[in-house]
C-alpha positions as CSV (number, residue, x, y, z in Angstrom):
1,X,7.2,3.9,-14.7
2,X,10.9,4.3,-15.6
3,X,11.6,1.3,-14.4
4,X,8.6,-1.0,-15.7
5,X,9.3,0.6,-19.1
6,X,12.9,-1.2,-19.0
7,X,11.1,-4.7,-19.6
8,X,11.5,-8.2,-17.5
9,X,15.3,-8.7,-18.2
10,X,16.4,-5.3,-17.0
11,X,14.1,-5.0,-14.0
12,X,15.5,-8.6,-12.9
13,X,19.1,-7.2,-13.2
14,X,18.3,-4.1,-11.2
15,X,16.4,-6.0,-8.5
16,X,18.1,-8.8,-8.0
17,X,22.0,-8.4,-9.1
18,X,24.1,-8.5,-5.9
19,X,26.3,-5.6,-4.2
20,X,27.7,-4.4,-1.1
21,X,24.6,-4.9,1.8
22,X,21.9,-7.9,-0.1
23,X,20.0,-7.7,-3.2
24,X,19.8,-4.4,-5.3
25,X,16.6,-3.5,-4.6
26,X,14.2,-5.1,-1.8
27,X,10.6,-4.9,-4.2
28,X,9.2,-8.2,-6.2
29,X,8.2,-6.9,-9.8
30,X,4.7,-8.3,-9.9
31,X,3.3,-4.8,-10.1
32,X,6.0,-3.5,-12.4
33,X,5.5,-6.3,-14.8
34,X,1.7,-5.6,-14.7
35,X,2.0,-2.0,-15.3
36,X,4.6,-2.6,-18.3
37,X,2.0,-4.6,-19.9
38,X,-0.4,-1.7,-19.5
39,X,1.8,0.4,-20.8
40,X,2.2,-1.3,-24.0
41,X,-1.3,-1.2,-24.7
42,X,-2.3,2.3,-23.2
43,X,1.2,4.2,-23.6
44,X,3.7,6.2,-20.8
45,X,1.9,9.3,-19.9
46,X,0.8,10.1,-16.5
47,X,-3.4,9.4,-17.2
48,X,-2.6,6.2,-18.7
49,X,-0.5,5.4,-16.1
50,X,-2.1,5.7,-13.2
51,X,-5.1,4.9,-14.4
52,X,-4.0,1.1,-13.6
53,X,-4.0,1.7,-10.1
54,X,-7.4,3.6,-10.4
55,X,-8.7,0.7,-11.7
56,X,-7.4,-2.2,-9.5
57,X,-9.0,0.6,-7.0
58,X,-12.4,0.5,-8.7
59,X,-12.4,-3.4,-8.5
60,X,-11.3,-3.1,-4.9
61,X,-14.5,-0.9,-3.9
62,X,-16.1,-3.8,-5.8
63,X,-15.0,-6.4,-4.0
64,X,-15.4,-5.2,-0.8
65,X,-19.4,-4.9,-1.3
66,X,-19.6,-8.8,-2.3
67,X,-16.9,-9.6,1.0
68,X,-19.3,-7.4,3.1
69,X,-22.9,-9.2,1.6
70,X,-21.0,-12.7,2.3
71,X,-20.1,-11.8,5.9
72,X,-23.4,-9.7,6.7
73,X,-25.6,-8.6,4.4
74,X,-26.0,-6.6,0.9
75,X,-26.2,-3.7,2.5
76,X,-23.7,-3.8,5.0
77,X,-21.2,-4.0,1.4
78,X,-23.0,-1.6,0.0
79,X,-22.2,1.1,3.1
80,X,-18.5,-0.5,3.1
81,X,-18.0,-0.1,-0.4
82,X,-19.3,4.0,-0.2
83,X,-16.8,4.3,2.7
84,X,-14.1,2.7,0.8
85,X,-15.1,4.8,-2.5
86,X,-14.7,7.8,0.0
87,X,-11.5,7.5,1.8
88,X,-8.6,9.5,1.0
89,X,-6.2,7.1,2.0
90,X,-7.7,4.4,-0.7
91,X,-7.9,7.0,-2.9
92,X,-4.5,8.4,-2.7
93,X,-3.0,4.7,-3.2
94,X,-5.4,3.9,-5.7
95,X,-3.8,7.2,-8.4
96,X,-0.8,6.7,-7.8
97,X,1.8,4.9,-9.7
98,X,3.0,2.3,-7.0
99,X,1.8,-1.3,-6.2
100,X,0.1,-0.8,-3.5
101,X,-3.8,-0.5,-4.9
102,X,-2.5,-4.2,-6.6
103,X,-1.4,-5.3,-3.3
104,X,-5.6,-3.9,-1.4
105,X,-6.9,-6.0,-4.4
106,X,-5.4,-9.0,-3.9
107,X,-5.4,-9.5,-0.2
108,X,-9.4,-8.4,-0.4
109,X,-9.5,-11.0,-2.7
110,X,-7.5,-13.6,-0.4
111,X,-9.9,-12.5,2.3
112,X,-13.1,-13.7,0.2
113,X,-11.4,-17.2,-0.6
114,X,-10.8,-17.8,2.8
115,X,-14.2,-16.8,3.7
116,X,-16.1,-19.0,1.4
117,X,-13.9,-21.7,1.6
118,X,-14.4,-22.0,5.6
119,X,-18.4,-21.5,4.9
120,X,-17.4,-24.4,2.4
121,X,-16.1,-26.4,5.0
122,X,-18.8,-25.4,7.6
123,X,-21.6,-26.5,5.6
124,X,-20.6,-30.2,5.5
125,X,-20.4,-30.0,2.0
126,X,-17.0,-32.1,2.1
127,X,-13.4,-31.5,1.2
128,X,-13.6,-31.4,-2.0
129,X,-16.1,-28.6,-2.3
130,X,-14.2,-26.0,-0.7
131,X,-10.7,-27.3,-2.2
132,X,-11.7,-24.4,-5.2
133,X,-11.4,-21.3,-2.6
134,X,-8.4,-22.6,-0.6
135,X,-6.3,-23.1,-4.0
136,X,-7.6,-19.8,-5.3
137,X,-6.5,-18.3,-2.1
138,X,-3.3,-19.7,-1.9
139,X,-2.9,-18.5,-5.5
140,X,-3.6,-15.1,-4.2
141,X,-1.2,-15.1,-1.4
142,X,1.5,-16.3,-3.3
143,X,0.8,-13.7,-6.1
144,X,0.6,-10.4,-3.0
145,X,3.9,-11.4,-1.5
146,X,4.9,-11.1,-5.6
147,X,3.4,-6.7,-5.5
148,X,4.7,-6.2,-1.6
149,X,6.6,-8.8,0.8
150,X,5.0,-6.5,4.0
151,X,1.9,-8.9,2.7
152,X,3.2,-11.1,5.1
153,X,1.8,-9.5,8.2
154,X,-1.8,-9.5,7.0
155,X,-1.3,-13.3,5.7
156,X,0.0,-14.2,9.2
157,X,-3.1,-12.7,10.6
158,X,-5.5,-13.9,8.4
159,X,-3.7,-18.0,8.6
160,X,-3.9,-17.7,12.3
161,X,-7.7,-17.3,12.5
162,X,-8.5,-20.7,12.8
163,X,-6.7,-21.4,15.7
164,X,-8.0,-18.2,17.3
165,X,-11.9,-19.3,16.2
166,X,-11.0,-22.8,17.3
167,X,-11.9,-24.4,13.8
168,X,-9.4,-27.1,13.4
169,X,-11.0,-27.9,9.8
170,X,-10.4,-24.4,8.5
171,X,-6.3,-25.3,9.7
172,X,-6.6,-28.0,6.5
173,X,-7.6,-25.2,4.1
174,X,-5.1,-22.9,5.3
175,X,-2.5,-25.3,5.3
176,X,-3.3,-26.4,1.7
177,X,-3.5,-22.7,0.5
178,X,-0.2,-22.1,2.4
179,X,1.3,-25.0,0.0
180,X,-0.3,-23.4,-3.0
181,X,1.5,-20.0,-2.1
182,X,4.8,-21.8,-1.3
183,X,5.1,-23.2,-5.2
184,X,3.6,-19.9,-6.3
185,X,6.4,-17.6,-4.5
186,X,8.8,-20.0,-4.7
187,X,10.8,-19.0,-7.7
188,X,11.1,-15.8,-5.6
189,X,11.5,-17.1,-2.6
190,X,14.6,-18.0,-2.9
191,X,16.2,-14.2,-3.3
192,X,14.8,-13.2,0.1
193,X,17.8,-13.7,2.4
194,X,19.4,-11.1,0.2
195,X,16.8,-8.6,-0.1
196,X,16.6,-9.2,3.5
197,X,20.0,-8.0,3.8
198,X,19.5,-4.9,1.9
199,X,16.4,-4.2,4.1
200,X,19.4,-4.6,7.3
201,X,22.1,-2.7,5.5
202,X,20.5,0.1,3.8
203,X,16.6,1.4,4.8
204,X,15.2,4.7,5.5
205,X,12.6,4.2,8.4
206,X,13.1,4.3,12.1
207,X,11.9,2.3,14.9
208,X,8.3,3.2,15.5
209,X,7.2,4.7,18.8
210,X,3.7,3.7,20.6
211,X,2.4,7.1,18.6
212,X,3.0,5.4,15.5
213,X,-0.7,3.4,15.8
214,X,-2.6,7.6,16.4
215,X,-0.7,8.3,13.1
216,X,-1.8,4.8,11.2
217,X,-5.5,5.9,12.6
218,X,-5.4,9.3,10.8
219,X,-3.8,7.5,7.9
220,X,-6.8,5.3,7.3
221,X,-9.2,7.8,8.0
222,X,-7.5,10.7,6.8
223,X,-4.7,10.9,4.2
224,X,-0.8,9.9,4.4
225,X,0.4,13.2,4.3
226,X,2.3,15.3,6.4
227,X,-0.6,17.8,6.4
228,X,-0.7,21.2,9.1
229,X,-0.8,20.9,12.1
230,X,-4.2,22.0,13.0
231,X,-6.0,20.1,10.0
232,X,-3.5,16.9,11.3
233,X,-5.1,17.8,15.4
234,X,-9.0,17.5,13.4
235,X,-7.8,14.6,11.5
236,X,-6.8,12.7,15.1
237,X,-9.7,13.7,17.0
238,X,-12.1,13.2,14.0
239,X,-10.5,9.3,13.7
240,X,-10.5,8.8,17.3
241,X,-14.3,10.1,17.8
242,X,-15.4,7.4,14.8
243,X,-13.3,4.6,16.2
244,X,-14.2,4.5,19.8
245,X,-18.1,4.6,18.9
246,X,-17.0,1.4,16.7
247,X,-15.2,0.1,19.5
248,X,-18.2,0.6,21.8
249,X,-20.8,-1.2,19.1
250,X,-18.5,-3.8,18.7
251,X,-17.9,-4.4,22.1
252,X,-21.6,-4.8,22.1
253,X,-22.2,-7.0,19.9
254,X,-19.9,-9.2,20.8
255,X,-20.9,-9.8,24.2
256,X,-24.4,-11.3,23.0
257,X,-23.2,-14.8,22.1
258,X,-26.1,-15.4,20.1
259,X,-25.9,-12.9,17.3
260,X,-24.7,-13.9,14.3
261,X,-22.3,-11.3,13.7
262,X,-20.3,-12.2,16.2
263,X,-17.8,-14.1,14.3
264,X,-17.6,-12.2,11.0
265,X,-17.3,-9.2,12.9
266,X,-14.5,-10.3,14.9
267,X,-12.6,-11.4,11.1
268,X,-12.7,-8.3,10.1
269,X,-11.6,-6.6,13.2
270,X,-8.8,-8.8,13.4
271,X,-7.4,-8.1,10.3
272,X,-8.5,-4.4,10.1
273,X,-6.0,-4.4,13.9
274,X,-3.3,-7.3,13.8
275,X,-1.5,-6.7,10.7
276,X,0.0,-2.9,12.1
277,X,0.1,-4.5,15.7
278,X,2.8,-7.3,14.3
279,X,4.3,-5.0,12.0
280,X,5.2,-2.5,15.0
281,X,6.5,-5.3,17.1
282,X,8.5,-6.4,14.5
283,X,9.3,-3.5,13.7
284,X,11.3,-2.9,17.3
285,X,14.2,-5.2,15.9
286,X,14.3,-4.5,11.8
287,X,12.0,-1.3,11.3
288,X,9.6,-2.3,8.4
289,X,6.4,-0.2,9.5
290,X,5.2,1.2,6.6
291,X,1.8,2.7,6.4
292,X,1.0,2.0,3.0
293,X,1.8,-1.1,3.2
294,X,-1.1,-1.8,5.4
295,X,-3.8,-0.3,3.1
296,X,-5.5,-4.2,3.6
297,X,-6.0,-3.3,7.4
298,X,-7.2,0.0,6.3
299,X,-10.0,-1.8,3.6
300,X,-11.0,-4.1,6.5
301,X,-11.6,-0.9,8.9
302,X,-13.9,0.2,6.0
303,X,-15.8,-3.0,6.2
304,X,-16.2,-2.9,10.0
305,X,-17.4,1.1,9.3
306,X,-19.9,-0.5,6.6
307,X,-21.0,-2.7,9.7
308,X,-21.3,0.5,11.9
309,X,-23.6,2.4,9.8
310,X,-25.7,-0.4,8.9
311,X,-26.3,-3.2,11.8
312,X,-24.7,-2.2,14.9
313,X,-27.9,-0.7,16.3
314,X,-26.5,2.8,16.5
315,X,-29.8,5.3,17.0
316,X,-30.2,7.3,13.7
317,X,-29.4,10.6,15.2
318,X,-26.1,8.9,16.3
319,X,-25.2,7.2,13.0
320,X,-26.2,10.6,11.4
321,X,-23.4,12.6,13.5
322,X,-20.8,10.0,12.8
323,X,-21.7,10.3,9.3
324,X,-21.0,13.7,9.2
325,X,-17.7,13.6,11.0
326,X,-16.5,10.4,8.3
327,X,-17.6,13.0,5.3
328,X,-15.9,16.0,7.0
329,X,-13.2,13.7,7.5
330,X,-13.1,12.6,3.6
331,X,-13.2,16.1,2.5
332,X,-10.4,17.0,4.1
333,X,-7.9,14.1,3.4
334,X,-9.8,14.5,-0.3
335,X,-9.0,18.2,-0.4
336,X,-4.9,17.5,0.9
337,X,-4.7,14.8,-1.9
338,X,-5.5,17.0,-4.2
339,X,-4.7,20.3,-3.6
340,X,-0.8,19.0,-2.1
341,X,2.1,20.9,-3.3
342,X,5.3,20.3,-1.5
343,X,7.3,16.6,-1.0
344,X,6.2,14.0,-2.4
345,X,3.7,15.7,-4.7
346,X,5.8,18.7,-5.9
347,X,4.8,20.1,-8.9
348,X,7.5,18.9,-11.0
349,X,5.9,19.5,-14.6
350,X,5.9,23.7,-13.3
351,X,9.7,23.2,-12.2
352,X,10.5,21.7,-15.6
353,X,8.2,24.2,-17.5
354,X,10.4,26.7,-15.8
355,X,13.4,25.8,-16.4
356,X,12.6,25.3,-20.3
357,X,11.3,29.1,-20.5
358,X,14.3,30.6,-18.8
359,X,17.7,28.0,-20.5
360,X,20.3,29.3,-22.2
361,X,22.5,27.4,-24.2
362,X,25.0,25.2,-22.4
363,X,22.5,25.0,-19.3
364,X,22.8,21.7,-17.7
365,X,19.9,20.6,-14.5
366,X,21.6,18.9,-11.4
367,X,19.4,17.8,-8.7
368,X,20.1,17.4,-5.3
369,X,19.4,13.2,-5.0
370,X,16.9,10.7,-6.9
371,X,13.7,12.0,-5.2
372,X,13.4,15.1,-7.8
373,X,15.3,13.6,-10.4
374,X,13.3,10.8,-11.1
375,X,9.8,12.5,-11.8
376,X,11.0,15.7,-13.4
377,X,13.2,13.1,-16.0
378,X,10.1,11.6,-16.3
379,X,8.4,15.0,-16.9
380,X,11.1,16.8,-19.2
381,X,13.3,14.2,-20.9
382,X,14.2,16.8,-23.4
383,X,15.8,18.8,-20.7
384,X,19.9,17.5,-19.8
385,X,19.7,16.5,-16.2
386,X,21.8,15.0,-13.7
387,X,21.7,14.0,-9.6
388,X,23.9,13.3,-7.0
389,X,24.3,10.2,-5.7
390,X,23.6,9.3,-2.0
391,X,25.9,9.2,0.5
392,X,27.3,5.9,1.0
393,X,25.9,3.7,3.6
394,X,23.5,6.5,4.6
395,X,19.7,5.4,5.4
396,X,18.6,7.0,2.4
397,X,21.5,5.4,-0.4
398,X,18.7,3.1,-1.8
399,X,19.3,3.0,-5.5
400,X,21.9,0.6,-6.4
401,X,24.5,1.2,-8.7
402,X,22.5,-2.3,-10.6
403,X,19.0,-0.3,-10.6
404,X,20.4,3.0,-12.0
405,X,22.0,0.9,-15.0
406,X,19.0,-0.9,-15.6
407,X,16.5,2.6,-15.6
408,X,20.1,4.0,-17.6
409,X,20.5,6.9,-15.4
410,X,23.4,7.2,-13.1
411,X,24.0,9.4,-10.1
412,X,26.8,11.6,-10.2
413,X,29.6,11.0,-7.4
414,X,29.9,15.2,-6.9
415,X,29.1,18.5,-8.5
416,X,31.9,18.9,-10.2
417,X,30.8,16.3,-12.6
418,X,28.6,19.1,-14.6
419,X,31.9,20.3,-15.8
420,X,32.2,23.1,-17.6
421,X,28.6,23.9,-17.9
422,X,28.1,28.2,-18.2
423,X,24.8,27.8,-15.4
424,X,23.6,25.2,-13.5
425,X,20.2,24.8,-12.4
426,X,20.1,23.7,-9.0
427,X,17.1,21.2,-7.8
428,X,16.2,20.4,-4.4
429,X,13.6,20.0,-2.3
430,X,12.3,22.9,1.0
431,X,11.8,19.6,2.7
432,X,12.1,16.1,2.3
């Protein structure tokens, strides 16, 4: 918010302006620029805020009903789209103030072109009738590499599917969208090699183990919280219990040649599975495995649930119990998302309300780095705070000197640049 509130020229310069290591900042301001104009219609506070995530959320769940009717039936989208309504991990990406509900809406959306525009080209209708869904989904591909560049994986998955379906006419619409994307992201294009570099020189994750994929499973199903042990054990075993019975069902279905799920089914597999399988390989060499990031994979898994519920032939009693373990599961990633009160959801309006009932004159707030400073400045602008700057070089130094001038707050080199202040109130996280 911070930063979106700076406007187009500012964000560019904190982005984009070169330093030691790439780019300043590795994200594409699609989402920022969407949210500024939000903002100037519907203000800066929190509600209004997030409430434009909430409702590229809302058109998401939509969205996924009409993919679902298309590749089964109404109310195979209808059971997706009350799974997808349900799951914490949607709903934690689609509150919070971040692009990645804008970057679930848009892939969906790529998802839909692709499918029509192959049905296009299956029914003999020509060329020219299809041409329609393959620009609009090269439009939409250019414009999700614009909110996130990890789009990539899920837009490599979903261009190699007709090779793997062995539909050489599909190829044409992919390679024609893939042209459409090209001019779209080109004007951007063209500053990867240094964001790149930034992403080489300075990034926080690690390499991922074999692990990683049990985590990304309670993710989806869960929440993307580092929740307590024993409701993170129930959230494992709870994901693992749903997904094997889809596995089995699927594994079914797709053994009978003749049904005509076969194919759709295997789509959205495919891209519910592929996207955090290439992520994690490529993630060996230049670790980019980001769970969020693959909220796409995670809308696709709700589709192939939607499918569970509704056609796979489950016996009621069955499709009653995993029912009942999805809603158990819901209630608990709901009841984390909600109730969560330590990193990243620390409750910095109390910590600012504190501090405000217990100054003195003179008083001056330091925090410890960027991660408090940002949302309690956001919180309590009337309050004089400052933060230390990140250790140079270290995994975590990721705002550039460029992107602290542009949001106008710069990091302080040491403590002893409070000077002479009588107290100090001293911020920090328990646990980052």
């Amino acid at each position: 918010m911070l930063f979106s509130a700076q406007g187009l020229d500012a964000m560019l310069y904190g982005t984009l302006t070169p330093v030691a290591g790439g780019a300043a900042d590795i994200h594409p301001l699609l989402y920022y620029i969407t949210l500024n104009i939000w903002m100037s219609a519907l203000g800066q506070g929190a509600l209004a805020v997030r409430l434009w995530s909430v409702a590229l959320g809302v058109v998401t769940v939509g969205l996924i009903a009409v993919l679902g009717r298309d590749l089964f039936d109404a109310r195979t989208g209808l059971a997706a789209a009350l799974v997808t309504a349900l799951a914490p991990f949607h709903v934690q990406y689609s509150q919070e103030a971040r692009m990645y509900a804008l970057l679930g809406l848009l892939l969906v959306a790529a998802t839909f072109c692709f499918v029509r525009g192959s049905r296009a080209l299956d029914a003999g209708t020509g060329w020219r009738r299809g041409l329609g869904w393959w620009a609009a989904f090269g439009l939409l591909a250019g414009l999700a590499m614009y909110a996130q560049q990890l789009a990539a994986f899920y837009l490599t998955a979903l261009g190699v599917v007709p090779l793997l379906a062995r539909r050489p006419g599909w190829m044409r619409g992919v390679l024609f969208g893939t042209v459409v994307a090209v001019v779209v992201y080109f004007p951007w294009l063209v500053n990867l090699p240094s964001q790149f570099e930034k992403v080489r020189s300075y990034y926080w994750l690690s390499s991922p183990n074999s692990a990683q994929f049990l985590l990304t499973a309670r993710s989806f199903m869960v929440v993307n919280l580092d929740i307590p042990a024993p409701a993170s054990m129930i959230g494992f075993l709870g994901a693992l219990f749903i997904l094997v019975f889809l596995a089995v069902q699927a594994g079914l279905a797709l053994r009978r040649p003749a049904r005509r799920d076969r194919r759709p089914l295997l789509l959205v597999l495919w891209l519910a599975a592929a996207p955090p399988a290439l992520m994690w390989l490529v993630s060996q060499a230049q670790p980019v495995y980001l769970e969020r990031a693959l909220l796409p994979s995670a809308l696709m898994l709700y589709l192939a649930l939607g499918w569970l519920f509704v056609r796979s032939g489950l016996p009621r009693p069955v499709s009653i119990l995993i029912g009942a373990a999805g809603l158990g599961l819901a209630g608990l990633g709901l009841y984390y998302q909600y109730t969560w009160a330590a990193f990243p959801n620390s409750p910095f309006q109390d910590a600012a309300a504190f501090i405000r009932q217990h100054a003195q004159v003179g008083d001056r707030v330091l925090h410890q780095n960027k991660l408090t400073a940002l949302p309690m400045i956001y919180y309590a602008r009337d309050l004089p705070q400052r933060y230390l700057a990140d250790r140079p070089g270290a995994p975590e130094d990721t705002l550039a000197l460029p992107t602290q001038q542009a949001l106008g707050l710069l990091a302080d080199p040491c403590i002893q640049a409070v000077g002479g202040a009588p107290r100090l109130w001293w911020v920090t996280f328990d646990f980052a």
